[in-house]
C-alpha positions in Angstrom: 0.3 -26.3 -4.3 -3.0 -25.5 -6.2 -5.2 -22.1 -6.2 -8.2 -24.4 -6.0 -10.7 -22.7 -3.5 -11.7 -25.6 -1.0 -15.7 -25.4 -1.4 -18.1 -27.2 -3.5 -20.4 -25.3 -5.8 -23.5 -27.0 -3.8 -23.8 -30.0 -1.9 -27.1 -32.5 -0.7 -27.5 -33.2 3.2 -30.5 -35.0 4.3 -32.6 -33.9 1.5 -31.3 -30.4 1.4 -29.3 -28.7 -1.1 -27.2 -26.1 0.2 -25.5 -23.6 -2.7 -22.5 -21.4 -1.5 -22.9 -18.1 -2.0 -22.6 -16.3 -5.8 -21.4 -13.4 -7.0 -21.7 -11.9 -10.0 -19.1 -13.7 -12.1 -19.5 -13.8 -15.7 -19.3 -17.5 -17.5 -16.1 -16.4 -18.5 -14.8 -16.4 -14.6 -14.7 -12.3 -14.4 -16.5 -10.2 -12.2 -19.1 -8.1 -14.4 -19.0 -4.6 -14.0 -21.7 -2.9 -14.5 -25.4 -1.5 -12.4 -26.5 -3.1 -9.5 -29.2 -4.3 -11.5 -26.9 -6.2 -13.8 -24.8 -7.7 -11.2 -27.7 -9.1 -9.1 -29.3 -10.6 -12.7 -25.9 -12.4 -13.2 -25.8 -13.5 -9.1 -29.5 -14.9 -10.3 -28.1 -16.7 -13.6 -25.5 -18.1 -11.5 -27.4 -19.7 -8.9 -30.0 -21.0 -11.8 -27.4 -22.6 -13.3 -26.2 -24.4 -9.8 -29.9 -25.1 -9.3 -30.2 -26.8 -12.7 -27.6 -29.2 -12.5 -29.1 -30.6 -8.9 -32.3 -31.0 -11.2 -34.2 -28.4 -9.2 -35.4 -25.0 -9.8 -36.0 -21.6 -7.5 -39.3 -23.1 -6.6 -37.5 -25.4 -4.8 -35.5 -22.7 -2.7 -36.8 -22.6 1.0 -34.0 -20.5 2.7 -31.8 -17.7 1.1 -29.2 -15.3 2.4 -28.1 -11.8 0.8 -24.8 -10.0 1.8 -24.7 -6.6 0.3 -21.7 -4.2 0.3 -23.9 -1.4 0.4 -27.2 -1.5 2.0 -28.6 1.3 -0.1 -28.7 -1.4 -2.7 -31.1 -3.6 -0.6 -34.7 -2.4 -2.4 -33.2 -3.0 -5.6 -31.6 -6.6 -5.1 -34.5 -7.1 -3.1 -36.8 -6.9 -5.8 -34.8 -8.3 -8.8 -34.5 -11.7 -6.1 -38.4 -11.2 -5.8 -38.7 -11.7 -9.4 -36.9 -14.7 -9.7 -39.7 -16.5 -7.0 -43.1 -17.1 -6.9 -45.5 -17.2 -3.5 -44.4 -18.0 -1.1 -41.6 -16.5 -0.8 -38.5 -18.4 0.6 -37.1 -17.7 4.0 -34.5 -14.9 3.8 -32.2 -12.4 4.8 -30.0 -9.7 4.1 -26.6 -8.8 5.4 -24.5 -6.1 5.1 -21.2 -6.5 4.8 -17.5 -4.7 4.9 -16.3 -6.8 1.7 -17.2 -9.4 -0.6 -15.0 -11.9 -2.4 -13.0 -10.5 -5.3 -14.5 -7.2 -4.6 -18.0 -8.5 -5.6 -21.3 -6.1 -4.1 -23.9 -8.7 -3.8 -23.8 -12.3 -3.1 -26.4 -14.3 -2.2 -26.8 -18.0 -1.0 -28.9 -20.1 -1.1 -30.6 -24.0 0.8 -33.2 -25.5 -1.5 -35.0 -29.1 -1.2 -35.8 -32.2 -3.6 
């Protein structure tokens, strides 16, 4: 038996590129502590990364999803996302949820195109 979480990092359909959802995980595999601010940066540098090796950037994002822990965070995620885009703006929302995977506060997904 393996601890291998059945999902793909991202995967193409029809043109699309859907990206699961991202927490903010450190490139060492642990969840970074830290301010809001520094854990939606990271959830940003993660997806960027996912984005990069489908050959596409956040220009290419049409459709996004945000699941907070704590919707008093939404004004602050919402505008370190913003920052990350240019006009116009992909399609989005924002969610807020009980829990988040390995006790994560923000996660966000992402569908992009080619």
């Amino acid at each position: 038996m393996t601890n291998k979480i059945p999902f793909s990092p991202s995967i193409t359909s029809n043109g699309l590129i859907f990206l699961s959802g991202q927490v903010h995980l450190t490139p060492e595999g642990r969840l970074l502590e830290g301010t809001i601010e520094e854990q939606t940066h990271q959830v940003m540098k993660n997806l960027h990364r996912v984005l990069g090796k489908e050959g596409i950037e956040f220009k290419n994002v049409v459709k996004a999803t945000i699941y907070l822990t704590d919707m008093s965070h939404y004004s602050t995620v919402s505008e370190i996302y913003g920052s990350y885009f240019q006009e116009p703006y992909p399609a989005r929302e924002a969610v807020c949820v009980k829990e988040l995977p390995l006790g994560a506060r923000v996660e966000i997904s992402l569908i992009a195109s080619k």
